[in-house]
Each structure stands twice: as C-alpha cells, then as structure tokens.
FILO-147504 format. One record per residue (C-alpha): x, y, z; residue in one letter; residue number from 1. Coordinates in Angstrom, 3 decimals, m for minus. Example, Ala and Ser with C-alpha at 12.3 -4.5 7.8 and 13.67 -1.06 7.14 Angstrom:
% FILO-147504
[[12.300,m4.500,7.800],a,1]
[[13.670,m1.060,7.140],s,2]
//
This chain:
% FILO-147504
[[45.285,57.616,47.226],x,1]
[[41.907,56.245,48.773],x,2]
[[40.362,56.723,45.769],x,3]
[[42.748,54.915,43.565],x,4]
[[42.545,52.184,46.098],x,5]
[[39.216,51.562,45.378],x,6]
[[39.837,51.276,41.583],x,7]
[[41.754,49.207,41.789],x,8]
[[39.615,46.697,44.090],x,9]
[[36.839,47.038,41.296],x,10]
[[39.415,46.743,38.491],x,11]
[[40.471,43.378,40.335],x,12]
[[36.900,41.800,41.361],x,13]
[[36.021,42.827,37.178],x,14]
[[38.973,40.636,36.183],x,15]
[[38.838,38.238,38.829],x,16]
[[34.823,37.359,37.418],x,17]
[[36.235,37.751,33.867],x,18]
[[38.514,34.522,34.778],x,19]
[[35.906,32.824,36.300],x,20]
[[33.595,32.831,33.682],x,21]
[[36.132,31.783,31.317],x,22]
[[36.914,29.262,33.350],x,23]
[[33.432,28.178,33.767],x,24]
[[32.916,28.204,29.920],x,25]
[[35.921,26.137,28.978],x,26]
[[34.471,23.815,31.858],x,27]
[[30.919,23.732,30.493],x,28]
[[32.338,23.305,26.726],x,29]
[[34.407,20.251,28.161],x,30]
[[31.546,18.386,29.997],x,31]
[[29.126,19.024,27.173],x,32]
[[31.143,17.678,24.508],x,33]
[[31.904,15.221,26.622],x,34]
[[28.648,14.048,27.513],x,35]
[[27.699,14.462,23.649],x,36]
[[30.745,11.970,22.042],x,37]
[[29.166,9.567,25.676],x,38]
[[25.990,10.237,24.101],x,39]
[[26.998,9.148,20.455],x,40]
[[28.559,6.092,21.841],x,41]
[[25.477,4.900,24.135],x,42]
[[23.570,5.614,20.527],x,43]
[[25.877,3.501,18.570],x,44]
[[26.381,0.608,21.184],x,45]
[[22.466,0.655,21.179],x,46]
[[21.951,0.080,17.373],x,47]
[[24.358,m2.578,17.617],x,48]
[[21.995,m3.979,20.316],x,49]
[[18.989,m3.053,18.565],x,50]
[[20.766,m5.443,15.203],x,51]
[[22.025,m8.146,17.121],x,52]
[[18.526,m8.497,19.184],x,53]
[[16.865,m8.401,15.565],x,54]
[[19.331,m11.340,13.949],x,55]
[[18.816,m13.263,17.345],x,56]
[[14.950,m13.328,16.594],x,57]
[[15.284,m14.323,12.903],x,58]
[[17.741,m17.215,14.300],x,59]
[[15.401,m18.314,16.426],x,60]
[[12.209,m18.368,14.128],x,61]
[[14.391,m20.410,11.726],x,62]
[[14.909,m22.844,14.925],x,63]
[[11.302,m23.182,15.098],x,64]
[[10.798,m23.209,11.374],x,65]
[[13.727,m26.462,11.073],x,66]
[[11.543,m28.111,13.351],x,67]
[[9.488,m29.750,10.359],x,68]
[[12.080,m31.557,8.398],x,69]
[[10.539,m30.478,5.231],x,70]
[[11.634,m27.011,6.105],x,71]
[[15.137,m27.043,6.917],x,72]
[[17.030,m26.916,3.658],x,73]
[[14.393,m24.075,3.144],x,74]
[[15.444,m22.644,6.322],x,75]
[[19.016,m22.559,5.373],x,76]
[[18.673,m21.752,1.856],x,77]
[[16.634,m18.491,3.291],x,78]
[[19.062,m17.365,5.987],x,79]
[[22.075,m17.503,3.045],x,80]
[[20.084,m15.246,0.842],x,81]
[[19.322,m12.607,3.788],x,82]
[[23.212,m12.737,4.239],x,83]
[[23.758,m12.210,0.430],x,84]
[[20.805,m9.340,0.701],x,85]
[[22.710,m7.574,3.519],x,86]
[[25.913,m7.689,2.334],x,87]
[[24.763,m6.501,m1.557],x,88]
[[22.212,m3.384,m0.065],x,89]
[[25.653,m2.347,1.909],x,90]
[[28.107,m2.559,m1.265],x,91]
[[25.005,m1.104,m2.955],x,92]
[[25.006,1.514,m0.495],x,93]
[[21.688,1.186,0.197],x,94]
[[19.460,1.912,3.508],x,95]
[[17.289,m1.216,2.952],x,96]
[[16.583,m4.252,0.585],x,97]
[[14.288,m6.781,0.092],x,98]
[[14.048,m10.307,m1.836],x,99]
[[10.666,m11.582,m3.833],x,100]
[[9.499,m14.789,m5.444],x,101]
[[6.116,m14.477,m8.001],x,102]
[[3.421,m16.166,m6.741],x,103]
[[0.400,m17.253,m9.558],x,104]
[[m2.752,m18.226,m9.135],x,105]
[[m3.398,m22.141,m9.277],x,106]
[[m3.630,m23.707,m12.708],x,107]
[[m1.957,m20.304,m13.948],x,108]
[[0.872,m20.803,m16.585],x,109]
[[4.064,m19.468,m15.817],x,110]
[[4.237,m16.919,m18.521],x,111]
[[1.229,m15.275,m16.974],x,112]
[[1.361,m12.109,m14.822],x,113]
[[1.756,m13.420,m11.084],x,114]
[[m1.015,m12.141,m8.938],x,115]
[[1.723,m10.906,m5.806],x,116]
[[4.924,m11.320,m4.959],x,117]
[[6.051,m12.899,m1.901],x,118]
[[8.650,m11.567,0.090],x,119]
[[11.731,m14.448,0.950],x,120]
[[14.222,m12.191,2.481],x,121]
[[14.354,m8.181,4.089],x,122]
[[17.058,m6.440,5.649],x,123]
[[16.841,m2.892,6.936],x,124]
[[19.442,m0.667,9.144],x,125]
[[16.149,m0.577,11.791],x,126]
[[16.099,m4.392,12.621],x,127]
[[12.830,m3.911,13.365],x,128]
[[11.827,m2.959,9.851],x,129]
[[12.958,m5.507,8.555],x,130]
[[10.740,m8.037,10.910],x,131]
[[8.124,m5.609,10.189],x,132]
[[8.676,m5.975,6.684],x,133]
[[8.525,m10.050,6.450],x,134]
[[5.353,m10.012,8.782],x,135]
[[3.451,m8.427,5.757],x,136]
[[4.443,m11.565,3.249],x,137]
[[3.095,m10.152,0.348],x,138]
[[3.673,m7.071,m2.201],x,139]
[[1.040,m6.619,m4.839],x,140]
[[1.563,m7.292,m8.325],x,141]
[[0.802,m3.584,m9.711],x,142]
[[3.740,m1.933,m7.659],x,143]
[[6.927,m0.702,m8.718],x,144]
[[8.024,m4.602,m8.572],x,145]
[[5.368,m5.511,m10.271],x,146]
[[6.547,m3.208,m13.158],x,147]
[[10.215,m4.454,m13.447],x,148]
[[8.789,m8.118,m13.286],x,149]
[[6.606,m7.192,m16.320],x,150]
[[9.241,m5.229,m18.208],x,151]
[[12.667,m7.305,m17.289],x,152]
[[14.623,m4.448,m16.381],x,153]
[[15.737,m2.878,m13.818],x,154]
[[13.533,0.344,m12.934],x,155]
[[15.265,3.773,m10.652],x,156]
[[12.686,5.329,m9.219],x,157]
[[14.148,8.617,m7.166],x,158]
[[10.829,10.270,m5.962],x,159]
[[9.223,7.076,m4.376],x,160]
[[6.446,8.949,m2.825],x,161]
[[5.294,10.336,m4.889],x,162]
[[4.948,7.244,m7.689],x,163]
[[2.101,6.189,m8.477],x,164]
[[2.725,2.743,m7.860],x,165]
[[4.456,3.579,m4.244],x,166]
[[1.691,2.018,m1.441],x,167]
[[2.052,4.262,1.387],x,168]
[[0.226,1.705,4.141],x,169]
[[3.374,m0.127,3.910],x,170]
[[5.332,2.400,5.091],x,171]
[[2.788,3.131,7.979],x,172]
[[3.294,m0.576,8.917],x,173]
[[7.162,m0.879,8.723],x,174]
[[7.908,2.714,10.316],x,175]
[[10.407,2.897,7.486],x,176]
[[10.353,5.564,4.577],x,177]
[[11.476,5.154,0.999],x,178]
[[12.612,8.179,m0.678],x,179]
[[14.665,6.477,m3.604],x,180]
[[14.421,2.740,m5.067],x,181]
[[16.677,0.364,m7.497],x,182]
[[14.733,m2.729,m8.110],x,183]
[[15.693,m5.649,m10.705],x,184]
[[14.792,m9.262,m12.135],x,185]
[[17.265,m11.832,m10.170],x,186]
[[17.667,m14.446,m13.437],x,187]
[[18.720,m17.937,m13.396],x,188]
[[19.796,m19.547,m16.516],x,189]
[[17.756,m17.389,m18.340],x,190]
[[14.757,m16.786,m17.298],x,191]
[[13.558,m14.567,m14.269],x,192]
[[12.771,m16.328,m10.545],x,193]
[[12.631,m13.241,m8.716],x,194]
[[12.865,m9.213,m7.774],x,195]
[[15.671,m7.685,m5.648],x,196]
[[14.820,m4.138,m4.417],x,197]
[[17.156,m1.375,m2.695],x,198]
[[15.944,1.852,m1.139],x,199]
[[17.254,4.885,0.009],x,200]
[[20.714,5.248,m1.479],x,201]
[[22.927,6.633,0.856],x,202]
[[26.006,9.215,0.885],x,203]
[[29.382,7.327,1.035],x,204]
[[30.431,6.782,4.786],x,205]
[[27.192,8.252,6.189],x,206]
[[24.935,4.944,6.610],x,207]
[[22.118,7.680,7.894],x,208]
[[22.000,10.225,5.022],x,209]
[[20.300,9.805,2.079],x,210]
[[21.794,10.922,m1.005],x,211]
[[19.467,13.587,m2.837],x,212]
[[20.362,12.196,m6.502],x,213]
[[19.318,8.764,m5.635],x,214]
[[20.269,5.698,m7.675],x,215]
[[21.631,6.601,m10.902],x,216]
[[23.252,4.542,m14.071],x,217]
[[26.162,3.520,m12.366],x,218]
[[24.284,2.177,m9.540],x,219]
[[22.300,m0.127,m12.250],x,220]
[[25.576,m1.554,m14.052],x,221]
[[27.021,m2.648,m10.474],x,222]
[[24.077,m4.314,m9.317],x,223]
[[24.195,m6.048,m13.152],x,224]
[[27.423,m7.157,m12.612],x,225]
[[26.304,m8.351,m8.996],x,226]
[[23.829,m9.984,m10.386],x,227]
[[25.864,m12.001,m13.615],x,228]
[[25.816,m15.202,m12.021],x,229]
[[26.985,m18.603,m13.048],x,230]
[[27.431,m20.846,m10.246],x,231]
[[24.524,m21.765,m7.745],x,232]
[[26.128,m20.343,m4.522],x,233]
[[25.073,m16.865,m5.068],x,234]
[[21.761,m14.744,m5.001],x,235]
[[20.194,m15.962,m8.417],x,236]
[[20.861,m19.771,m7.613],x,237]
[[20.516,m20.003,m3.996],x,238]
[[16.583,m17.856,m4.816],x,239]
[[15.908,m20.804,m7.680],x,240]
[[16.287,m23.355,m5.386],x,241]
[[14.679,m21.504,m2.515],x,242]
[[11.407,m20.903,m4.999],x,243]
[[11.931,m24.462,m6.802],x,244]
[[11.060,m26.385,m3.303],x,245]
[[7.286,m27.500,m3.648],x,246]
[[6.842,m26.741,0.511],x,247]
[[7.901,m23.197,m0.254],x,248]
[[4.755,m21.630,0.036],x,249]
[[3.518,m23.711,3.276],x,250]
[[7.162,m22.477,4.841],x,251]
[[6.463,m18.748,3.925],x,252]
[[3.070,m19.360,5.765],x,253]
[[0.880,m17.973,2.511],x,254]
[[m1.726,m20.998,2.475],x,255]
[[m4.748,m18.727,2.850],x,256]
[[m2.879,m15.840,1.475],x,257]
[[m3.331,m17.773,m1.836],x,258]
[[m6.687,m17.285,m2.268],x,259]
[[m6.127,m12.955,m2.143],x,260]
[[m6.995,m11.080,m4.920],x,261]
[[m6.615,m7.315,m6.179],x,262]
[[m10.566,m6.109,m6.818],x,263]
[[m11.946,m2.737,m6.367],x,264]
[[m14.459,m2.957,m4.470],x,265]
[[m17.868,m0.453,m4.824],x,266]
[[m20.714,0.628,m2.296],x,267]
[[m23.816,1.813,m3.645],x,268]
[[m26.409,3.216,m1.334],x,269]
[[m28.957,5.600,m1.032],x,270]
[[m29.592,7.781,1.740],x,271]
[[m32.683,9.620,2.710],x,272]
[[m34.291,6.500,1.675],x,273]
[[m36.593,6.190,4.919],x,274]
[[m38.680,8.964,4.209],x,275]
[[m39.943,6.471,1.625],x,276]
[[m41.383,3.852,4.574],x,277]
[[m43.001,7.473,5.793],x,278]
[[m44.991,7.984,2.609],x,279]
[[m45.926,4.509,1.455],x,280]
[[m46.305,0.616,2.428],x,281]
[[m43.539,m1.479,3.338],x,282]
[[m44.603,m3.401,0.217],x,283]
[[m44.626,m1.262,m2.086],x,284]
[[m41.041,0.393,m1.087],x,285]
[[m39.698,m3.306,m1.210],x,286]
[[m41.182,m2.917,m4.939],x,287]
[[m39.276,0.481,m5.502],x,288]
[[m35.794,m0.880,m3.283],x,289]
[[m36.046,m3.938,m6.051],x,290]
[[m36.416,m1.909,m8.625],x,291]
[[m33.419,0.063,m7.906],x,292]
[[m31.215,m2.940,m7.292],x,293]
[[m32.284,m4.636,m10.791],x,294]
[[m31.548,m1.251,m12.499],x,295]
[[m27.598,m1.355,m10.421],x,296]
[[m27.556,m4.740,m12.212],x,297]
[[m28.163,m3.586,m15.431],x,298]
[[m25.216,m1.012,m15.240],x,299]
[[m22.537,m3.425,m13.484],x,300]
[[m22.837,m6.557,m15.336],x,301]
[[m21.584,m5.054,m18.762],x,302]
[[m18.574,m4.130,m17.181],x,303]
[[m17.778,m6.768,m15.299],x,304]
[[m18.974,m5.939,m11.709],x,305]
[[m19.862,m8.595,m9.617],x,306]
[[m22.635,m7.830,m7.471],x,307]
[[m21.409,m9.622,m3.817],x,308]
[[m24.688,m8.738,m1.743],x,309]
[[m27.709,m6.420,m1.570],x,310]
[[m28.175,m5.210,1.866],x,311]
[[m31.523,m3.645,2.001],x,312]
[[m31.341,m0.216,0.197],x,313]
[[m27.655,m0.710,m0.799],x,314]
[[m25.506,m3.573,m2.919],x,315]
[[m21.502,m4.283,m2.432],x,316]
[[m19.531,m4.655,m6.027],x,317]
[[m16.846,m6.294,m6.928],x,318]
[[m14.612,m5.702,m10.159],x,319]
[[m11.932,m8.412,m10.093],x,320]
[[m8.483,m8.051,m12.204],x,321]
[[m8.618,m11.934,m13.117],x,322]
[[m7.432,m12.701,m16.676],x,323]
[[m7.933,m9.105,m17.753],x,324]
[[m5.285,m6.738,m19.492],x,325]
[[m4.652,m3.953,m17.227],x,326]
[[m2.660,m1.807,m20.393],x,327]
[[m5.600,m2.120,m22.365],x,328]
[[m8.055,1.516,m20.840],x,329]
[[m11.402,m0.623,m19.749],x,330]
[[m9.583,m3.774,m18.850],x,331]
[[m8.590,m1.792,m15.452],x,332]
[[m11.424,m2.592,m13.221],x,333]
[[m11.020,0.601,m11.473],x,334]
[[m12.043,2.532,m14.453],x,335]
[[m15.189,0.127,m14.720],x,336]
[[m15.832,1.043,m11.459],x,337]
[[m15.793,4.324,m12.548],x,338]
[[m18.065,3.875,m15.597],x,339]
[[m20.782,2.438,m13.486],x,340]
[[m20.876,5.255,m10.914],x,341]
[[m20.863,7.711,m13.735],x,342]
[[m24.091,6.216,m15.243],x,343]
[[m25.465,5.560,m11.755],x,344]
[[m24.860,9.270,m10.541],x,345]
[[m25.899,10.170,m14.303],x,346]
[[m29.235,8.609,m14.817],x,347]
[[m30.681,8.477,m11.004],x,348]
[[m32.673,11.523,m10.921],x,349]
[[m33.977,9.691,m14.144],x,350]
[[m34.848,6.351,m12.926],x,351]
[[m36.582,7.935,m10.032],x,352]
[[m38.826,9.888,m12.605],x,353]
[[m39.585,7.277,m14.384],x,354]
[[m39.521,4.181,m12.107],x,355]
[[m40.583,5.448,m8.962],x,356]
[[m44.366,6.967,m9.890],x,357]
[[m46.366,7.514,m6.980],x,358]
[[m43.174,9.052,m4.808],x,359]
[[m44.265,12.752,m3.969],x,360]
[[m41.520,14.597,m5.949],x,361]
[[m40.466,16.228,m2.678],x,362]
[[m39.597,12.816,m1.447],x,363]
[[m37.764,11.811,m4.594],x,364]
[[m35.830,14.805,m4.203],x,365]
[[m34.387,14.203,m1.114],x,366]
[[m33.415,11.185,m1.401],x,367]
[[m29.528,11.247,m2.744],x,368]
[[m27.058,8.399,m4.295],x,369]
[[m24.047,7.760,m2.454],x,370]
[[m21.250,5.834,m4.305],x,371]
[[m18.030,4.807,m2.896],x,372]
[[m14.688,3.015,m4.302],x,373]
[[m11.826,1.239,m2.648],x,374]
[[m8.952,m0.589,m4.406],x,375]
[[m6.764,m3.728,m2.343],x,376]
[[m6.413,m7.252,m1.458],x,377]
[[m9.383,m9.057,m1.178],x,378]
[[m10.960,m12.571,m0.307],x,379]
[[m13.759,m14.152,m2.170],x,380]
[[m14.815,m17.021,0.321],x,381]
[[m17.802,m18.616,2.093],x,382]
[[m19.333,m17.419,5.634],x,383]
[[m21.607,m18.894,7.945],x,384]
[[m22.506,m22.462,9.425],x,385]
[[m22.010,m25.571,7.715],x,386]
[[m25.434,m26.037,7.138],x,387]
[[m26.223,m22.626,5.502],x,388]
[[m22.839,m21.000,3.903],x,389]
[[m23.256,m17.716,1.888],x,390]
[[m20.560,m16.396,m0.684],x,391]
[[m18.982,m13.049,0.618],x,392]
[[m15.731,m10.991,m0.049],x,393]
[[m13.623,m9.573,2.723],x,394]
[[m10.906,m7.301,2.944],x,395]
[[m9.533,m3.970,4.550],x,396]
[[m10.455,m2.174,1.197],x,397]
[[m14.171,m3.391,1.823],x,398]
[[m13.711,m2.438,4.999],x,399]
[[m12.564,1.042,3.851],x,400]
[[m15.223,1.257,1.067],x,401]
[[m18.251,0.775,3.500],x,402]
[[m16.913,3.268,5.977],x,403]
[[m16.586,5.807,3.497],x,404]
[[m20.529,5.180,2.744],x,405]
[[m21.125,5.821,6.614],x,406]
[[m19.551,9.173,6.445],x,407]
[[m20.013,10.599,3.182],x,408]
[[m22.138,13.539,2.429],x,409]
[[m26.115,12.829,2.826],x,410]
[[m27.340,16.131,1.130],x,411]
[[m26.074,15.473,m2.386],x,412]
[[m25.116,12.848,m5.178],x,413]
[[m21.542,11.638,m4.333],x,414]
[[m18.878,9.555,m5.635],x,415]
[[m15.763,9.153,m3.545],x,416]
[[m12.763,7.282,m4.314],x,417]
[[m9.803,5.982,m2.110],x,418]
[[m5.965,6.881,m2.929],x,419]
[[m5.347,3.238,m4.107],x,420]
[[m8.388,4.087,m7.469],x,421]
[[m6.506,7.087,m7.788],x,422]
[[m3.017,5.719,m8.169],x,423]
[[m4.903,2.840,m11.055],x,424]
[[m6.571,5.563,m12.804],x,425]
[[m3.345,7.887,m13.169],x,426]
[[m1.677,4.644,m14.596],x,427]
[[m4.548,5.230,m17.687],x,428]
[[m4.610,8.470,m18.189],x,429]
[[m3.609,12.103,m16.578],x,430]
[[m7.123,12.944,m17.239],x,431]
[[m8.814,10.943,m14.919],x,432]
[[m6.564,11.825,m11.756],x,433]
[[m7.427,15.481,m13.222],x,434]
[[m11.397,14.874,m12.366],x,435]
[[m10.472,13.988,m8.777],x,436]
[[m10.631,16.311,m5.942],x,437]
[[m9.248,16.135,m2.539],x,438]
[[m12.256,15.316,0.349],x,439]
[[m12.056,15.632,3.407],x,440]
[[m15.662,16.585,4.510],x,441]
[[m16.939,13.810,6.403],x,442]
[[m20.398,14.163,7.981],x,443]
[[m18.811,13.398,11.239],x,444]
[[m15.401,14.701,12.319],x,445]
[[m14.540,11.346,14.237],x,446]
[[m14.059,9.477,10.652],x,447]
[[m10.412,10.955,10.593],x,448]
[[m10.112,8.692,13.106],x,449]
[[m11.669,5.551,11.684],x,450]
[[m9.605,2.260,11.920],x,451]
[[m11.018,1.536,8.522],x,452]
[[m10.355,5.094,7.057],x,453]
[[m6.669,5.878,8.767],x,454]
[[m3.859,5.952,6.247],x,455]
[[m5.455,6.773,3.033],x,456]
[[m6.282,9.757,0.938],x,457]
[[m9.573,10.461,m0.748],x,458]
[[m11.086,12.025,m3.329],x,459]
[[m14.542,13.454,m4.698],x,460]
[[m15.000,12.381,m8.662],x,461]
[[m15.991,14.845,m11.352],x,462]
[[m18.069,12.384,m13.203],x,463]
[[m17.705,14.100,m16.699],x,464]
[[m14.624,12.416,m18.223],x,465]
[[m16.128,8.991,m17.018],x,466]
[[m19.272,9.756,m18.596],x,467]
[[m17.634,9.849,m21.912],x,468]
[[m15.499,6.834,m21.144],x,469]
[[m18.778,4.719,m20.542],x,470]
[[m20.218,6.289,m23.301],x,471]
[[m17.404,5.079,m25.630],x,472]
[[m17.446,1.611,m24.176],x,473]
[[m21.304,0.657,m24.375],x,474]
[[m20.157,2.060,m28.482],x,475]
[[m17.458,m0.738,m28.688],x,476]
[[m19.452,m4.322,m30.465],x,477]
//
C-alpha cells in the first residue's frame, strides 16, 4: 500500500510538470508572437516615418528653391512629376524610379549624343535613397540610359549587375541595389525630352520582394500605354516644360557640372628610376627623363591622348570622348588608351637599348614601366593664382589612376586597368575583357583601403590582343 502511495506521488508531480510546461509553452508562444506582430507594427509605423520625414525634406528644399522667382514654376513643375514618378513605379510595381533630362555640351546640336543626363525627379521605397539619389545630379551618357536614349526604345535589363553598363559606385552612394531595370524615352510630340527608369520589379502585394523574372513584355506595353500621352498634364508634357525653361540647369544646380567630361585618364611612370641619379649627373638623367617623355609623345598623340602634365619621371594622359564615335573600335578612347600602353610596355626595353647608352645594363634592367588606366567624369580647367594659371584635369578617376601608380607592382612591367576600362572595352569586343585579369596585389596591403581605390575592381592587361589592335591602326591611312 506504501509503495503504491509513492507511485502515485511521482505519477502526480510527472503530470503536474507535464501541465506546467505546457502551460509555459502556450504562454511563451503567446508573448512571442505577440511581441513579433508589436514588432512588425513599430517596423511599419517607422517606414511611414522614415517616408513622411523624406517628403517633408523635399518640401522644404522646394521652399528654399521658390525663393528665387525664376524658380518656382520650376519648383512646381518638378514636385508634379515626382508625384507622377511615384505613383507610375507603384502601378509599375516597381521598387524605385527615376526621371532624366539630356544635357549637351554648349554649341552642341540637338541631334548630337548628350554628354550626361541629369536627373529631375527620384523616388525610392528608402526615402533616403531617393535624396541620395538626386544629390548625385548626374548619370553618364554610356549607361544603360544612355543606351535607350541612343536607340529609342525601351531596354529590360534583368541581371543589372552584372551589365556592363551598370556603375556600381552609384549603388555604394545610394545604399540601394538594382537587380532588374525597365528604362524608356518619355516623348513629346514626337520627339524624345527624356528617360524614365524603374528598378527592381516586385512580386504583387509584397512591396519588399523582388520578383526573380524581372520586367518582362508585358511590363513594356503598360508603361507604353502609360506613356501615350496627348495632353500636357501628364509625365511627357509636364518633363517638356520642366526641360524647356532656360533657368533649368541653374535650378538643378549643374553650373560647374557643365564643364564634366567622360575621359580615361592614363599614368605613365617609371619606377626604379633613382638608381639613375646614383650612376650619372643630374644633367644628363634630365637628358634621358626628356628623352623618355618625347618618346610617350610620340605614341599618344596618334591616338588622340592628350598629354595633361609631366611630373618629373612620369606624364598624366588624357583621351577625351569629344566628337568621337564610340561604335566605331578605335573611336573608344579606352581602347586608345590601351594601344598606347601596349606599345609603351612593348618597345621600352627597346628604347632603353637604344636611347639610353651609357646606362650600365644592370641599371637599365631594373628600372620597370608602370602604366595605369582609369575611366570617369572629369574636369579640364585652370589652377593656380591669377597671375600664373596652369591647365590641369581633375577628377575621382585621376584620383584613382594615380593611386593605382603608388601601389602597383615595382619589380616588373605593368599595366593595370580600373573596372570602369573594363566595362568600355567589353562594349568592343569579348576579346579584350578576355586579356584582363583580376589584381589584387598591391605593394602595400593598406591600398584596399584607399579613399581613391575603394569601390572599384581592377585588372592586370595581357598586352597581346592590344598589340595587334595598335598594330592594325598605325596600318589604317
């Protein structure tokens, strides 16, 4: 009898702790789920925050903006297109959009390729990409909208990254990232006045997930029919107008934005080079340094390099895109670029045989070529006091170019390349992006680090296929 007693006390303490713990579950399950739906809500009531904050901001740089009475049609005409831009990306199903305007050079006739494209309106489900966005101004002209500006049609692009066109540094500065894009020529009364771009189409009812397909056909026909315009009051007449106004470009704030250009920009230096001031008089390697220089003159100049500066043993080169046809192989000044660092690289241990007599072969040996290429927006403009002004270009791709020169290899003959050359040589030919090799050995492990270098690929060059390509040029009367 004891015993069963006692079996009964365990049976009852097992069940009682069974009980509790269920309890204690359903309890737990309930306060969880609880706090998670709380959770969702805080998140929601926060974006909503997060959008309002972000239309607040744009109202009140338009109050600052109607302050000049030049400006205030300008400032209306540009808040009514970002309305029409937010409410078309959302029937568009789209994650973000954005509005452009051509801009061309001065003097440039309007059937000529603009040199950018300006951005007049953004909106973005992160508010703050969408400021982030506008703060940049400008989009270049060889991008995915510079494409469907050139062709007149609109252009689905599903694997943005990895495009060739697709500028990755604008993703770094907006914190947003593309995976799929729509873009298409806004027309008014025939002719084009602008580019409309969506990105990241979205899964019906789920603003945050991005459909895998991307856009497809159907997507293209609706934003057509969006698009078919014949009144002024929508997106294609309210953007005429808008571009029409002759205080547009003062109100976007591009005055000294006008005078960018798209160059690729070269470095040419040679290291080692102080073993010469070892070996011989200053004035005689002055005689040699000159003699160098003269001979990076003779290879630029017949392909349209534009030698900036000479700084001691090196020289800064710029190829500009000016009036020059981009479809056509060797009117892309990135594959000039290439051409002259082919012949450089090719014919230096050459030139120092021949040019250099008197340098103790050791000594000629050692000392290597270093070449270096950068693609971006640059500015040709004067520096310096009023009294003594020199010509310079500046830029983040100079920037870039000469930083890759500080780090790149010193023991051998080099030719690196940035991720923006890469991207304008694949638009030539498969070929070309074939003789370019992933580099990542910098001299000194801090240049992952570099300001200048941060955000960008590079790339050592296999100098063969360029070798041919100058070949065939210097061929061509």
């Amino acid at each position: 009898m004891v015993e069963w007693i006692e079996y009964a006390k365990i049976a009852g303490a097992f069940v009682g702790a069974l009980s509790i713990a269920t309890l204690a579950k359903l309890y737990h399950n309930k306060v969880v789920a609880g706090k998670d739906t709380e959770l969702k809500i805080k998140e929601a009531e926060l974006a909503r925050v997060r959008a309002d904050l972000g239309k607040a901001e744009v109202r009140a740089q338009s109050a600052e903006q109607e302050v000049v009475p030049a400006h205030r049609d300008l400032t209306r005409l540009r808040s009514q297109l970002g309305e029409l831009l937010e409410r078309l990306a959302q029937a568009m199903q789209a994650q973000a959009a954005s509005l452009y305007i051509p801009l061309f050079n001065a003097g440039d006739e309007r059937g000529s390729a603009p040199r950018s494209f300006a951005f007049v309106a953004a909106w973005n489900i992160e508010p703050a990409a969408a400021a982030a966005i506008l703060k940049m101004k400008l989009v270049e002209s060889w991008t995915v909208v510079g494409e469907c500006w050139d062709k007149g049609t609109p252009i689905a692009v599903n694997n943005l990254q990895g495009n060739v066109r697709h500028v990755p540094s604008y993703d770094k500065q907006s914190g947003f990232v593309p995976v799929s894009t729509l873009v298409s020529p806004v027309r008014w009364q025939g002719r084009s006045v602008g580019v409309v771009q969506f990105f990241n189409k979205t899964v019906p009812g789920h603003t945050y997930e991005v459909d895998e397909q991307g856009f497809g056909g159907e997507d293209r026909r609706l934003l057509a029919e969006a698009l078919q315009e014949v009144n002024d009051t929508g997106l294609a007449g309210k953007l005429h107008y808008f571009q029409s106004s002759p205080d547009v470009l003062r109100f976007l704030g591009l005055q000294g934005e006008l005078d960018l250009e798209n160059a690729v920009i070269m470095y040419v230096d040679l290291t080692q080079s102080s073993a010469l001031y070892r070996e011989m008089p200053l004035v005689e390697v002055a005689r040699l340094i000159n003699r160098f220089s003269r001979n990076i003159y003779k290879r630029a100049n017949p392909f349209g390099g534009v030698l900036e500066k000479f700084n001691g043993d090196g020289a800064l080169i710029r190829f500009h895109y000016g009036e020059v046809d981009t479809r056509v192989p060797l009117g892309s000044p990135a594959l000039r670029a290439m051409c002259v660092a082919a012949e450089l690289v090719d014919e230096f241990r050459n030139f120092k045989s021949s040019h250099w007599q008197g340098v103790a072969q050791d000594v000629a040996d050692a000392i290597k070529l270093r070449v270096t290429i950068a693609l971006g927006p640059v500015i040709s403009t004067n520096m310096g006091p009023q009294q003594f002004q020199l010509p310079t270009v500046m830029g983040q791709c100079v920037n870039r170019s000469a930083k890759m020169i500080g780090y790149a290899p010193r023991d051998r003959d080099v030719v690196l390349v940035d991720d923006n050359v890469s991207r304008a040589l694949k638009q030539i030919d498969e070929v070309y992006l074939a003789a370019l090799a992933e580099f990542d050995q910098w001299v000194d492990a801090s240049a992952r680090q570099a300001a200048s270098l941060a955000g960008h690929r590079y790339f050592e060059v296999e100098l063969e296929p360029f070798r041919r390509a100058a070949a065939m040029a210097r061929r061509i009367p």
